[in-house]
N, C-alpha and C positions, 0 to 999 in steps of 0.2 A: 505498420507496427515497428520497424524496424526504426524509423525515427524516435518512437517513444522508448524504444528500448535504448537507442546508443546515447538518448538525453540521462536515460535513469542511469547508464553508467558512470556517466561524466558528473552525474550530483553526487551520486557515493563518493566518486574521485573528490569531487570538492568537499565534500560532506567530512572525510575523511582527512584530508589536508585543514581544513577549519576547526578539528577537532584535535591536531598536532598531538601534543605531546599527556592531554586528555582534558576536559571539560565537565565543570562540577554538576551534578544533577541537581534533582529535589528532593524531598524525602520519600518521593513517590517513585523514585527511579526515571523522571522524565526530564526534557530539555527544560532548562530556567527558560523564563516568558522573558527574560531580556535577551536573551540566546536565541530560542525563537523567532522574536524579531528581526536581529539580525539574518538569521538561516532561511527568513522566506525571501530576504532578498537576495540573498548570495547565490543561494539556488534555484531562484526562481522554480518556487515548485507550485505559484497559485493560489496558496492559503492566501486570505484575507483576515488580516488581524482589524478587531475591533471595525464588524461590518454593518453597516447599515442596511437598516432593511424599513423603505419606505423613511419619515423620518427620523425612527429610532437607531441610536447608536447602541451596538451589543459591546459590552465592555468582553475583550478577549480575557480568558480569567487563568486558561493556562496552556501551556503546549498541547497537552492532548487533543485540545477542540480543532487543532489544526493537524485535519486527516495525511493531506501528504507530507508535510513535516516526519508526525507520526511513524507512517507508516516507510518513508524514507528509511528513519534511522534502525525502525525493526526489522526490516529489510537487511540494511547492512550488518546488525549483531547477527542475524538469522544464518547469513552467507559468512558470517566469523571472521570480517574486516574489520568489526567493532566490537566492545566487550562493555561490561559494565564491573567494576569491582570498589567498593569502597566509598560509594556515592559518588565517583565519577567515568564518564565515560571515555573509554581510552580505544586507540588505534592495538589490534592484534599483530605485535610484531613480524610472526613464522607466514602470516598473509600479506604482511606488506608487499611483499613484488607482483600482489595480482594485480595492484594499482596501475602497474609500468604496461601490463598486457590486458587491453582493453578487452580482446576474444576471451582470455580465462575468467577474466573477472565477469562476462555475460553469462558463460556458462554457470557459475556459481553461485550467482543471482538467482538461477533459472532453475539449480538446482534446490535452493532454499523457501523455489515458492512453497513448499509444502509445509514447512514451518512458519509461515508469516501469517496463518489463518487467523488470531485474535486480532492482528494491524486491519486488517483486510476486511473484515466482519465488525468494525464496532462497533460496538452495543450504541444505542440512541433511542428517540423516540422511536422506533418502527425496527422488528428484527424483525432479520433477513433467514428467509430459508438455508441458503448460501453457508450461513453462519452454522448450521443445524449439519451443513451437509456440503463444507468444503472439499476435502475430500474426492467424493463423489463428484461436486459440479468442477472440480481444479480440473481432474479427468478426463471428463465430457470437453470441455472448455480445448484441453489438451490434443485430444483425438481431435476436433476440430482445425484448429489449429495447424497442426500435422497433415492433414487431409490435403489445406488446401492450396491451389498452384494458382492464385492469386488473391488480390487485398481480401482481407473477410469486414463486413460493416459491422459495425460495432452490436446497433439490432438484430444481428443474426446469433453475435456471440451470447449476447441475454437469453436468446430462444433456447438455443445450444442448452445454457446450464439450468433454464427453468423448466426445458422438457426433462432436464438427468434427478432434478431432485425435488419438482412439484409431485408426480405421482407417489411420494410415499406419504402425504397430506391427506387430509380430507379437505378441501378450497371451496367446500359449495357456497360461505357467505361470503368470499374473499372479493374487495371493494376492486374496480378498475386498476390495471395495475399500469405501469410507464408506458409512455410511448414509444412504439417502435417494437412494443415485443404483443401478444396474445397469449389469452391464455386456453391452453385446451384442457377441457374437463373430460374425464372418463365415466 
């Protein structure tokens, strides 16, 4: 964990340094698709612009399709390294020195997971219980987390929030769900 976390530090950092002195949005409030492009490279954060799937090419149509992108830069407004005003999005002055202390800037990350819950939950084909009941599964997820005195698998961590926030469902037609987790009915 600790690697993907001092990676997510180091994007904000760059995230934040690439966004200088501020960067124009869209009228939706999101990164421009040429902007975008550039930032999955910079950041390497994994997004696949215009992906192929089998022989069809999916035309990328705008930032938002690109979840870590996304939720990157919601991320960093949420922890108030970034701002948006005016249709563009700007570096928050009075936070600038968390950038120089990589330890404050984790903590404040960490602190703002509880506001990130729309980046973190988007909406798509298939909602997410998660989305219904962040909160609740951040929590569980949390306590977990804290518990343990060494690595947790990532399969454990799915069980973790789908035990905190499936039993307030009724799941009796609910189709197989991912691999790596189960589900328990009551």
């Amino acid at each position: 964990m600790s690697e993907a976390v001092g990676g997510t530090v180091e994007q904000v950092r760059a995230l934040v340094g690439w966004v200088g002195t501020g960067r124009k949005l869209t009228q939706t409030g999101r990164v421009t698709l040429a902007d975008a492009r550039a930032l999955v490279e910079v950041l390497d954060t994994g997004d696949r612009m215009d992906p192929m799937i089998g022989d069809r090419a999916f035309k990328t149509k705008s930032s938002e399709e690109l979840y870590q992108l996304t939720l990157l830069v919601e991320w960093a407004k949420a922890a108030r390294v970034l701002r948006t005003a005016g249709g563009r999005l700007l570096p928050v002055k009075k936070n600038a020195a968390l950038l120089d202390r990589p330890d404050e800037l984790r903590r404040t990350l960490f602190g703002a997971l509880p506001r990130i819950s729309p980046a973190v939950t988007a909406s798509g084909w298939l909602e997410s219980l998660f989305a219904h009941e962040y909160d609740r599964g951040l929590r569980a997820l949390l306590q977990r987390l804290y518990a343990a005195t060494t690595p947790v698998r990532l399969s454990d961590l799915y069980e973790v929030v789908w035990q905190a926030v499936s039993p307030l469902y009724v799941l009796d037609d609910l189709p197989l769900r991912p691999s790596g987790t189960s589900a328990h009915r009551q």
